[in-house]
C-alpha positions as CSV (number, residue, x, y, z in Angstrom):
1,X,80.3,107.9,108.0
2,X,82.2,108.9,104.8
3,X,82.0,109.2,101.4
4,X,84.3,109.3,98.7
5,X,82.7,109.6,94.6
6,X,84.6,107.5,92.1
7,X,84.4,109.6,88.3
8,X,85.8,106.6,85.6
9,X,83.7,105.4,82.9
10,X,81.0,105.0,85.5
11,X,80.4,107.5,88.5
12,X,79.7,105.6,91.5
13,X,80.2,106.3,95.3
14,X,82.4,104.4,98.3
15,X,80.5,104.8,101.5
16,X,82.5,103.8,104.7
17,X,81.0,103.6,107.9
18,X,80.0,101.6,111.4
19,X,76.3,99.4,110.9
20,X,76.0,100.5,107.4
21,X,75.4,97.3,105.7
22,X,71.7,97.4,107.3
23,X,70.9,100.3,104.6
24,X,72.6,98.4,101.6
25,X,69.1,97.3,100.4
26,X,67.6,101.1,101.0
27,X,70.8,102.1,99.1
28,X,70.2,99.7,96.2
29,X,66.7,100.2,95.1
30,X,67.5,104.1,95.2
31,X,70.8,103.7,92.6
32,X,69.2,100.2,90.7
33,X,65.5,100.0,91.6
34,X,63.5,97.1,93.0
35,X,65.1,94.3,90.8
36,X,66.1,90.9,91.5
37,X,70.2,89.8,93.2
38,X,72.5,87.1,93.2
39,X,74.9,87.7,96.3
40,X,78.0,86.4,95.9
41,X,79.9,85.1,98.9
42,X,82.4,82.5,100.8
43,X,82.1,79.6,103.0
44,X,83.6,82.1,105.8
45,X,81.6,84.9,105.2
46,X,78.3,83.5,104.7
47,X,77.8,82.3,108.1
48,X,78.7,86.2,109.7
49,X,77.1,88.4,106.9
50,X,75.3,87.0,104.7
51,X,72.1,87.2,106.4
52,X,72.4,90.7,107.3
53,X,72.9,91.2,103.8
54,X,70.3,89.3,102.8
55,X,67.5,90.9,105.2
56,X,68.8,94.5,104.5
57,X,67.9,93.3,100.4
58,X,64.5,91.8,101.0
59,X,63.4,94.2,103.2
60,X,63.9,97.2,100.8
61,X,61.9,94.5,98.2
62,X,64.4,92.8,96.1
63,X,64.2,89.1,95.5
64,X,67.2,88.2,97.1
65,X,69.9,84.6,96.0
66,X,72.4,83.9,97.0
67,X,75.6,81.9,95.9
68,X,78.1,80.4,98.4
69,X,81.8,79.1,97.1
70,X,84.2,77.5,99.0
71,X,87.0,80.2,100.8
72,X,90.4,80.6,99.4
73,X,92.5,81.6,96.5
74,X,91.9,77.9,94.9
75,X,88.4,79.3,94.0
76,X,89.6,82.5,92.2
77,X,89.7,80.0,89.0
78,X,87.7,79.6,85.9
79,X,86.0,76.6,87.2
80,X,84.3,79.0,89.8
81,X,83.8,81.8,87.4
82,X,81.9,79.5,85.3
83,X,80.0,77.6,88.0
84,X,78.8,81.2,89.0
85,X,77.5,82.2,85.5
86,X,75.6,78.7,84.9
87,X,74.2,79.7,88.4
88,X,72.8,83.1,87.0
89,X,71.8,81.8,83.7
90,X,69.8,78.8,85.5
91,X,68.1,81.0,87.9
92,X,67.0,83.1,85.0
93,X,68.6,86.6,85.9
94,X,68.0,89.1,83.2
95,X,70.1,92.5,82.5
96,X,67.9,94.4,84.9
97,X,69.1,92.3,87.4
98,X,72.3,92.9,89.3
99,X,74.5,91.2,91.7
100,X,76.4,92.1,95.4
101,X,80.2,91.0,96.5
102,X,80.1,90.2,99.8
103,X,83.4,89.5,100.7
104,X,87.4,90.0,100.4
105,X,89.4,90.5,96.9
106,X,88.6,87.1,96.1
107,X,85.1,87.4,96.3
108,X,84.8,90.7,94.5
109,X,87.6,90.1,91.8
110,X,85.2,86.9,90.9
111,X,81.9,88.5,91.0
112,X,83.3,91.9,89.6
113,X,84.2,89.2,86.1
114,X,80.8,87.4,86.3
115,X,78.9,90.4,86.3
116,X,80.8,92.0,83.1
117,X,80.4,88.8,81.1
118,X,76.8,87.3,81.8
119,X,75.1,89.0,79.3
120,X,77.2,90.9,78.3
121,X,77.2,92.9,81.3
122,X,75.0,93.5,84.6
123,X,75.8,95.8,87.5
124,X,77.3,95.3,90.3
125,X,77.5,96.2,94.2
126,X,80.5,95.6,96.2
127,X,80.5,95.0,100.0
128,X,83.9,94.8,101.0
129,X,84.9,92.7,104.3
130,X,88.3,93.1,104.4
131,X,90.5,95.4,104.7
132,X,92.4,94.7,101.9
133,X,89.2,94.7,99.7
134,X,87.7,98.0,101.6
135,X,91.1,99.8,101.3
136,X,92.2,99.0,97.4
137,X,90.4,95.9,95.6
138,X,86.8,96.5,95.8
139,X,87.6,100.2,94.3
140,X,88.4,100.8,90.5
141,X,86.8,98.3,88.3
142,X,89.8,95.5,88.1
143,X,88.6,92.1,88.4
144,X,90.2,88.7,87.3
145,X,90.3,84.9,88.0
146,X,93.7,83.4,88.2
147,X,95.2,80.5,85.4
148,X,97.4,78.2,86.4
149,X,100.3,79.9,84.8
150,X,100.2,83.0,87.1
151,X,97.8,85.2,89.4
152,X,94.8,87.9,87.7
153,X,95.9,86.5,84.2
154,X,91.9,87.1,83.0
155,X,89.8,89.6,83.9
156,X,88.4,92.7,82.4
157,X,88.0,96.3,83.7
158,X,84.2,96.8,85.0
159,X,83.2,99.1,87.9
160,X,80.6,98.6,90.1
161,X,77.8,100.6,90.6
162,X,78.5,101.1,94.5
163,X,80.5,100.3,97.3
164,X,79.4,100.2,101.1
165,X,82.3,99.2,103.1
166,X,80.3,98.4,107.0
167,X,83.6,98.9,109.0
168,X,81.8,96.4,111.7
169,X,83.0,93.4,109.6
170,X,86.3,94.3,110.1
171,X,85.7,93.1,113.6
172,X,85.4,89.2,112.2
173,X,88.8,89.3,110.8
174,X,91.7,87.6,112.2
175,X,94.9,89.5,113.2
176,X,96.3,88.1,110.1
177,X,93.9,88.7,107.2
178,X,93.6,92.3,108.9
179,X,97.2,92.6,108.7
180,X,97.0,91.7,104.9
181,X,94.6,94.9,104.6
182,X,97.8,96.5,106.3
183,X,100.1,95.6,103.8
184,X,98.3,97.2,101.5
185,X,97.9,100.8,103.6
186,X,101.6,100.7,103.9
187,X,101.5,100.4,100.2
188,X,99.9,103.7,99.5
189,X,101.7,105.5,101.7
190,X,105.1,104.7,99.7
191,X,103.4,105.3,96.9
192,X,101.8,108.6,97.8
193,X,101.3,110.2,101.1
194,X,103.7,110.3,103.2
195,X,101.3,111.5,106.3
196,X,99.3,108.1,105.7
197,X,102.6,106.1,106.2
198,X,103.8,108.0,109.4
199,X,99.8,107.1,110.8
200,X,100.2,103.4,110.3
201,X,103.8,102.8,110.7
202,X,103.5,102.1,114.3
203,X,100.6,99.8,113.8
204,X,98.2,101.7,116.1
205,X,95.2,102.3,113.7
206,X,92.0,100.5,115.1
207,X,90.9,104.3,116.5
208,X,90.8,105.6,113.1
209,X,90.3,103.2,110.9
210,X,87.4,104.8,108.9
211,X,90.0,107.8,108.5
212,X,92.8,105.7,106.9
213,X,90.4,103.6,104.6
214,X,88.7,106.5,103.3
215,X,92.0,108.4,102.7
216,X,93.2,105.2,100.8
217,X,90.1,105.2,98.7
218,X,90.4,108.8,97.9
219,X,94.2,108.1,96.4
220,X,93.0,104.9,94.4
221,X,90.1,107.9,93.2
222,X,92.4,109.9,91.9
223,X,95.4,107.6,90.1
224,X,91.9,105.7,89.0
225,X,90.2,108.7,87.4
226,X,93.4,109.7,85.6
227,X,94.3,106.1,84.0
228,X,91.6,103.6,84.6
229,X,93.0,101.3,82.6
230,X,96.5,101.1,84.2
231,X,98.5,102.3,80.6
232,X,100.5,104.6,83.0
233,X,100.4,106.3,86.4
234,X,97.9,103.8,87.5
235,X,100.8,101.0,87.7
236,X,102.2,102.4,90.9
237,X,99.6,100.9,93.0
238,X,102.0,97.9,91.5
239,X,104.5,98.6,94.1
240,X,106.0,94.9,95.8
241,X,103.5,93.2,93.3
242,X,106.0,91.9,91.0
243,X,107.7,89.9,93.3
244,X,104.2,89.6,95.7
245,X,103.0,87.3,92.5
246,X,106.1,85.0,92.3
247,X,105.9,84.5,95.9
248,X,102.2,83.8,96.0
249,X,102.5,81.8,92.7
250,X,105.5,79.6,94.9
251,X,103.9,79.1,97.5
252,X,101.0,77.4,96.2
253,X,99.2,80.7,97.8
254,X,99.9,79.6,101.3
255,X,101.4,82.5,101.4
256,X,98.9,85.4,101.4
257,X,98.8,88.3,98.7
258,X,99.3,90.9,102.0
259,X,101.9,88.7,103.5
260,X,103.7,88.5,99.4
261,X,103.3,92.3,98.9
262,X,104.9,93.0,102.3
263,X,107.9,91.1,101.1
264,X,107.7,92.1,97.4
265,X,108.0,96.1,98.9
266,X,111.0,95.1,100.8
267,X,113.2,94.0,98.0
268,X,111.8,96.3,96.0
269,X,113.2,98.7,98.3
270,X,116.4,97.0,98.7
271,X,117.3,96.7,95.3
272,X,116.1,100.3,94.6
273,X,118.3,101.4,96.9
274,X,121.6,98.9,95.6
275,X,121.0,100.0,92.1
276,X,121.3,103.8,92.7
277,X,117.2,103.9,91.9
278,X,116.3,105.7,95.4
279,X,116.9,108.8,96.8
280,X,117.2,107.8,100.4
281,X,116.6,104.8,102.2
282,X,113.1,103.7,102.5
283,X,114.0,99.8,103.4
284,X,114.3,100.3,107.1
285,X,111.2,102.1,107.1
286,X,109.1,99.9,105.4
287,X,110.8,96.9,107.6
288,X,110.0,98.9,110.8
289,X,106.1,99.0,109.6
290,X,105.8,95.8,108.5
291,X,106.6,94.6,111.7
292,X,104.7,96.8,113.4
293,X,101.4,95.7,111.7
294,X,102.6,92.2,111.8
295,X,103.6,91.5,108.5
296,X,106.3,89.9,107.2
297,X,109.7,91.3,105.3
298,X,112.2,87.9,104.7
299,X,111.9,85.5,101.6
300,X,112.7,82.1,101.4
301,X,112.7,81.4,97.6
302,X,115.8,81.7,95.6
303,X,116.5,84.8,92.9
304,X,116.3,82.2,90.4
305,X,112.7,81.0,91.3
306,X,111.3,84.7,92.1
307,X,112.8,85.8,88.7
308,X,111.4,82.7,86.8
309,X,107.6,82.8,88.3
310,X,107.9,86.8,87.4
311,X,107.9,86.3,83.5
312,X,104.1,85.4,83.4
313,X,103.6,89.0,84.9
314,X,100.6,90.6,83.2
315,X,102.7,94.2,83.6
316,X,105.4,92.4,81.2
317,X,105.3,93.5,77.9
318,X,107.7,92.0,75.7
319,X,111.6,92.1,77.1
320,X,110.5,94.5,79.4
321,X,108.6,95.1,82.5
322,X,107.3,97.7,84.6
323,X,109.0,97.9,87.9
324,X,107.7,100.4,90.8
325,X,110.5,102.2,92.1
326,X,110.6,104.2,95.9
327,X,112.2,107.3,95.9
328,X,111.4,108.2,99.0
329,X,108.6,107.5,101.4
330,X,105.6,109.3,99.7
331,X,107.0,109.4,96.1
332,X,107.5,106.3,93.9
333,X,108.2,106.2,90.2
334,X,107.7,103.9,87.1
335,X,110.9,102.3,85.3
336,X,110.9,100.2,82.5
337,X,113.4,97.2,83.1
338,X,114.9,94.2,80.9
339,X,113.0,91.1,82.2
340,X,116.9,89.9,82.7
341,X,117.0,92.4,85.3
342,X,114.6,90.3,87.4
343,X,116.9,87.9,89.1
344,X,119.6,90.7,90.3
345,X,116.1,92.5,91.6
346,X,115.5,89.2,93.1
347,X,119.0,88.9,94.8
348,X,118.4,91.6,97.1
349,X,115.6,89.3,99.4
C-alpha cells in the first residue's frame, strides 16, 4: 500500500492499495466521525462495488444512502447535478454529513460539484475505479458538469477530504476504459517524467500498477500544490485536451475522453513539431505508446470542425488560448496562441 499527502487549500491523503476499500468506513469515521453518507455511483458500478462500499460504511457505524445514476457522459449534465442535490436535500443531509464518489471521472467530477454547492459546502470522499479517475481526476479538487455548448463548462474547485483508490477495481474494467486510464499515464510522462513514459510505453504495466498510479498522483501533488487553481503551471496537465474536447464534443462522446486525449497528444505533437515549437521529435514516440496500450492516434474530423468546437474551450481567454506544447519527452511548455491558430494546429491530424 501507498500513500501520497495532497497540501492545497485542504490537506488530504491518496491511499492506493489491493482490498483497501474494506477499511474506507474505518478510514472515514477516523478523518469525518460517525456521520451520515450519500454514495454516489453508476448503473455499472453499483452492481460490483457498491455493496462493499456500503458494508465497509455501516459497519464502521455510519448511516449509509446511496444514489445510483445512469452510466455515461450523458449524465455529467445539470439535469443530474440537480437530481443529486434534490436527492440530498429530501433525505435531509445536514453540513455534518458528507458524501463518497464511487466511480470513474464522471462520477467524481459530479459528486465532487454536489458536494461544494449543497449547502454551501459538505465534504467529500473519493473512491476512484478507474484508472483514469485513480491516476488524475479523483486528485486536485476540479469538478464540473458539462453544458451543451462544450465539456467541464461548470464546475468549481473543491477537494475532497480523502481518496482510497482499491487497485482490485481495476480488475472490473474493460481493456478499453483501462486503456483510457492509459492515455492519461502517457500524458504525464510528456508532461514530466520521462522514466514514467519509458515504463508504460510498451504497455506492460499490470505488475506495477500501484507504482505508476502513485507516481502519477505524486506529479498532480506537486503542479496541484503550486497552482491549484490552474492560473499557470497547472495547465500542462492540459496537454492533447484542446483538441481531446473538440473530438469528444464531435462525437457526441462516443468517442471517449482517453481515446480523444490520445489523439489530441498526437497532433499536438505533430503540429509542435511543423511549427518549429519542439525540440525533437516526440510524435513517433507518443504514436508507438499509444498503440502499445491500445489507444488510438488518427482523427477523422476535418481542421475546420476541430478548430470550430475548440472556441468554447474553458482555457480560451479572449483571442487567445493556452496551448500545451512537447519539447521533448518529459518537458512540455505553455504558449499562448491566437484562437486563429487553431485550424493550422488542427491540420496536422
Amino acid at each position: 500500500m501507498k500513500s501520497v499527502r495532497v497540501s492545497a487549500s485542504k490537506e488530504y491523503e491518496v491511499i492506493i492499495g489491493s482490498g483497501i476499500i474494506s477499511s474506507l468506513g474505518e478510514r472515514c469515521v477516523s478523518l469525518l466521525g460517525k456521520r451520515r453518507c450519500v454514495i454516489i455511483t453508476d448503473s455499472n458500478v453499483a452492481p460490483l462495488w457498491l455493496d462493499k462500499a456500503s458494508d465497509s460504511l455501516r459497519q464502521a457505524g455510519i448511516d449509509t444512502l446511496s444514489f445510483i445514476f445512469p452510466a455515461g457522459e450523458d449524465s455529467k449534465s445539470v439535469n443530474t447535478l440537480s437530481d443529486i442535490l434534490e436527492f440530498m436535500a429530501e433525505n435531509r443531509l445536514t453540513r455534518s454529513d458528507f458524501a463518497v464518489a464511487l466511480g470513474g471521472g464522471v462520477t467524481g467530477d459530479i459528486t465532487g460539484l454536489s458536494a461544494s454547492l449543497y449547502l454551501r459546502g459538505i465534504p467529500f470522499v473519493q473512491v476512484p475505479t478507474t484508472l483514469l479517475a485513480a491516476v488524475d481526476s479523483s486528485v486536485g479538487g476540479k469538478t464540473a458538469v458539462n453544458l451543451s455548448a462544450g465539456k467541464n463548462l461548470m464546475g468549481a474547485f473543491y477537494q475532497p477530504s480523502l481518496v482510497v483508490c482499491d487497485t482490485d477495481t481495476l480488475g472490473t474494467l474493460s481493456p478499453e476504459i483501462f486503456a483510457d486510464g492509459m492515455a492519461e499515464v502517457i500524458k504525464y510522462g510528456v508532461i514530466f517524467d520521462r522514466d514514467l513514459f519509458d515504463a508504460v510505453k510498451n504497455g506492460n504495466v499490470n505488475n506495477n500498477i500501484e507504482d505508476i498510479i502513485s507516481r502519477c498522483v505524486e506529479l498532480k501533488r506537486d503542479i496541484v500544490a503550486e497552482d491549484e487553481f490552474d492560473k499557470g503551471n497547472r495547465q500542462l496537465l492540459n496537454f492533447g485536451h484542446t483538441m481531446a474536447h473538440s473530438i469528444e464534443k464531435l462525437s457526441n462522446f462516443e468517442i471517449s475522453h482517453g481515446s480523444a486525449v490520445a489523439i489530441g497528444m498526437v497532433i499536438a505533437a505533430k503540429a509542435s513539431e511543423a511549427l518549429g515549437w519542439s525540440n525533437e521529435n516526440c510524435t513517433d514516440e507518443i504514436v508507438e505508446a499509444n498503440k502499445s496500450n491500445n489507444l488510438p492516434c488518427e482523427c477523422y474530423f476535418s481542421p475546420e470542425e476541430l478548430a470550430d468546437a475548440a472556441l468554447s474551450d474553458k482555457k480560451r481567454s479572449g483571442g487567445e488560448i493556452t496551448f500545451v506544447i512537447p519539447k521533448k519527452i518529459g518537458e512540455c511548455i505553455l504558449k499562448k496562441i491566437p484562437v486563429d491558430m487553431l485550424k493550422e494546429i488542427a491540420k496536422h491530424k
